[in-house]
Structure formats: structure tokens, C-alpha cells
C-alpha positions as CSV (number, residue, x, y, z in Angstrom):
1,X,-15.4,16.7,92.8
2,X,-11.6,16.0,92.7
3,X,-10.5,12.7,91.5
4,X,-9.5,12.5,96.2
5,X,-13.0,13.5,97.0
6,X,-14.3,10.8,95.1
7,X,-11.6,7.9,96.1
8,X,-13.3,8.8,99.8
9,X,-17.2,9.1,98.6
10,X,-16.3,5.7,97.0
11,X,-15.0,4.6,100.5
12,X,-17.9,6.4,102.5
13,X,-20.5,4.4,99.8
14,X,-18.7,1.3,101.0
15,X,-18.7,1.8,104.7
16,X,-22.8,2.7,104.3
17,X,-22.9,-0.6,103.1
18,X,-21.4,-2.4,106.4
19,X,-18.4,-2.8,105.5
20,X,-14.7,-2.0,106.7
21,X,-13.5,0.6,103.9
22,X,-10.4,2.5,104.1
23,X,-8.9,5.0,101.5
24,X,-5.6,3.8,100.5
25,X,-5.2,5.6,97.1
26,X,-1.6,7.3,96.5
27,X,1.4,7.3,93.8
28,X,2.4,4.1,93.2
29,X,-1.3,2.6,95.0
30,X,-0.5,-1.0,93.0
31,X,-4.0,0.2,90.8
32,X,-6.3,0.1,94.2
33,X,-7.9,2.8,95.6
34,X,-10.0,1.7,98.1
35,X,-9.8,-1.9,100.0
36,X,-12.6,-2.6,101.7
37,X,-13.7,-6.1,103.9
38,X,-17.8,-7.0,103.3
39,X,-19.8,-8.3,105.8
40,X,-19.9,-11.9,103.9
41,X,-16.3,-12.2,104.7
42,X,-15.6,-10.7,100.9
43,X,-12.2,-8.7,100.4
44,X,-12.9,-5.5,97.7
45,X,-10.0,-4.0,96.0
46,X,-11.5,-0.9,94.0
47,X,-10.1,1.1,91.4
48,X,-11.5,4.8,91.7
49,X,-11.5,6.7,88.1
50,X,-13.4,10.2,88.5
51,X,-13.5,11.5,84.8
52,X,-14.1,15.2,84.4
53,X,-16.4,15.2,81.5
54,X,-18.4,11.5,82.2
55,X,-20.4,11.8,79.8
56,X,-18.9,12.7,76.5
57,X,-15.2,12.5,77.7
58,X,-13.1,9.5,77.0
59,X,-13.9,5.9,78.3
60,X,-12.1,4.0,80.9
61,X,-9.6,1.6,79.2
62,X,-8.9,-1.9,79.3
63,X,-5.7,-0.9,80.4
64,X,-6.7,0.3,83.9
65,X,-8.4,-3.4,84.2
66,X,-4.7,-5.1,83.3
67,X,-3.2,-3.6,86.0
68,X,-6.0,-4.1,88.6
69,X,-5.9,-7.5,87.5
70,X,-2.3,-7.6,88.0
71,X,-2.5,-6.5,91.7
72,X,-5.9,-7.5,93.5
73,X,-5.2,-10.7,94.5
74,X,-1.6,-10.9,94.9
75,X,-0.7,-7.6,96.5
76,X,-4.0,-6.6,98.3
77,X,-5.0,-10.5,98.9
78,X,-8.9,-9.2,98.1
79,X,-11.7,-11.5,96.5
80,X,-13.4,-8.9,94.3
81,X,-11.8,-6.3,91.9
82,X,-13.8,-3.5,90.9
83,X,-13.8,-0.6,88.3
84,X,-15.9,2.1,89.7
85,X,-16.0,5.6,87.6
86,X,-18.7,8.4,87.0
87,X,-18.2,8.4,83.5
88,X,-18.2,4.6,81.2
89,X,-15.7,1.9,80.1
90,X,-14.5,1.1,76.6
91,X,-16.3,-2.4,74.5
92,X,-12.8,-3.4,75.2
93,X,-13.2,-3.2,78.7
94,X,-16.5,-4.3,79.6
95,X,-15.9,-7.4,77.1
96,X,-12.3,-8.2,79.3
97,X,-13.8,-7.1,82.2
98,X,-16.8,-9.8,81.8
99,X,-13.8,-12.2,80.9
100,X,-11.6,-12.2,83.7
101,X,-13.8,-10.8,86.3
102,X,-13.1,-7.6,87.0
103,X,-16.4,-5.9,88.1
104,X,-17.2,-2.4,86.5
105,X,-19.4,0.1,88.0
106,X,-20.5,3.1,85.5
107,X,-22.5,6.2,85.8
108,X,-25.7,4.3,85.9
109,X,-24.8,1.7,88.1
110,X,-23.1,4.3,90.7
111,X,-26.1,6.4,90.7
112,X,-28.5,3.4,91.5
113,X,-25.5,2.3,94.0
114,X,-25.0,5.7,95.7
115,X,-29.1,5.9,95.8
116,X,-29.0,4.1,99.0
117,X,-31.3,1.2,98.3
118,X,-28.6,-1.5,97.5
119,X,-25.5,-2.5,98.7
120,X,-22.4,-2.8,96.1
121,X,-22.8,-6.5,95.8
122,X,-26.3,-6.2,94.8
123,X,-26.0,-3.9,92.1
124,X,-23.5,-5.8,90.6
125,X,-24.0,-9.1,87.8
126,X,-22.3,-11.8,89.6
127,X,-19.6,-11.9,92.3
128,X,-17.5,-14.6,93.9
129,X,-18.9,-16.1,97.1
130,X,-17.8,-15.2,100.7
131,X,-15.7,-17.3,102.4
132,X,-16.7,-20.1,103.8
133,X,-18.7,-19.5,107.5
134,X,-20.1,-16.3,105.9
135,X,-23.8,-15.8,104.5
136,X,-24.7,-13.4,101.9
């Protein structure tokens, strides 16, 4: 899978889940990949990093999580900033990540995602809440 393919299999996972997804991955993207709207009202700015050896290649950085951080709610007005990659994040990363809330999504936590019995927001630790007039 190219590092596209999977920007638009994150987006596909997304829609599955009810919500309005679109692919908007690109040079100079402001660190999001796909911005998606939930059904509790939730805005998702996601961060796409396909890795071609997951398993044994090199982590995802804390460094992709600085510029996410950077961008999610000023230039993409979203709620929820997520880190979603088929390979796994440095100890820096999950330890800023749990810190300033950026969500990461691993290997394991994308398979039991893309397995179909949970939405995103369910897989994941803890999430803001909707906006107000929303239930979820």
C-alpha cells in the first residue's frame, strides 16, 4: 500500500464509521491528512503515516505530533487530533501524545479499528466531548 492508498483507506475507515471524511492530504497539507466530522458533532484532523517496514522500521516521532499540534485547531478548526500509522510511535511520542492530547492509533489499534466492530472513538483512551446538542 502507498503511503495515498492508505491516506484514503484511513478516510474510507472513517466514513464506515458515519462520519463525513474527506482526503485532503498534499504538499504543504498543514500536518493533516484526513478531516473528518463525527456523528457527535466531533471535528477529526488525522495525521496518515504508512511506514514501509511497521514492524521493525523506525517509529513515528514526536516530531510529527509538534506539528499536528501546531495546526489541528487553528488551521483545520477540528476537536480531535489523531496519529494513525501501521507501524508504532516512539516513548517520546506516546508520553507527549498522552500530554497534550494528541490521539495515536498503532498497528494494533488500527487492526482492531479496521476489524469493523468499533468505531474510531471507541478504540481510542479518552476523547474530548461532542459539542453541545450532540450525544455520544
Amino acid at each position: 500500500m502507498t503511503p495515498d492508498a492508505f491516506e484514503y483507506a484511513v478516510r474510507d475507515l472513517l466514513q464506515r464509521d458515519g462520519c463525513h471524511a474527506r482526503k485532503v492530504g498534499r504538499a504543504n497539507d498543514q500536518s493533516v491528512d484526513v478531516l473528518a466530522e463525527g456523528p457527535a458533532g466531533r471535528r477529526w484532523a488525522v495525521q496518515c503515516k504508512h511506514k514501509q517496514d511497521p514492524t521493525s522500521g523506525k517509529p513515528v516521532g514526536v516530531g510529527v505530533l509538534y506539528a499536528l499540534a501546531g495546526t489541528y485547531q487553528r488551521a483545520h478548526r477540528a476537536h480531535v487530533a489523531v496519529v494513525v500509522t501501521n507501524g508504532r510511535f516512539s516513548r517520546e511520542a506516546h508520553r507527549w501524545g498522552t500530554e497534550y492530547g494528541i490521539q495515536l492509533v498503532d498497528r494494533t489499534a488500527l487492526a482492531r479499528w479496521a476489524a469493523g466492530n468499533q468505531p474510531l472513538w471507541d478504540v481510542l483512551p479518552r476523547i474530548p466531548a461532542p459539542r453541545s446538542g450532540h450525544h455520544h
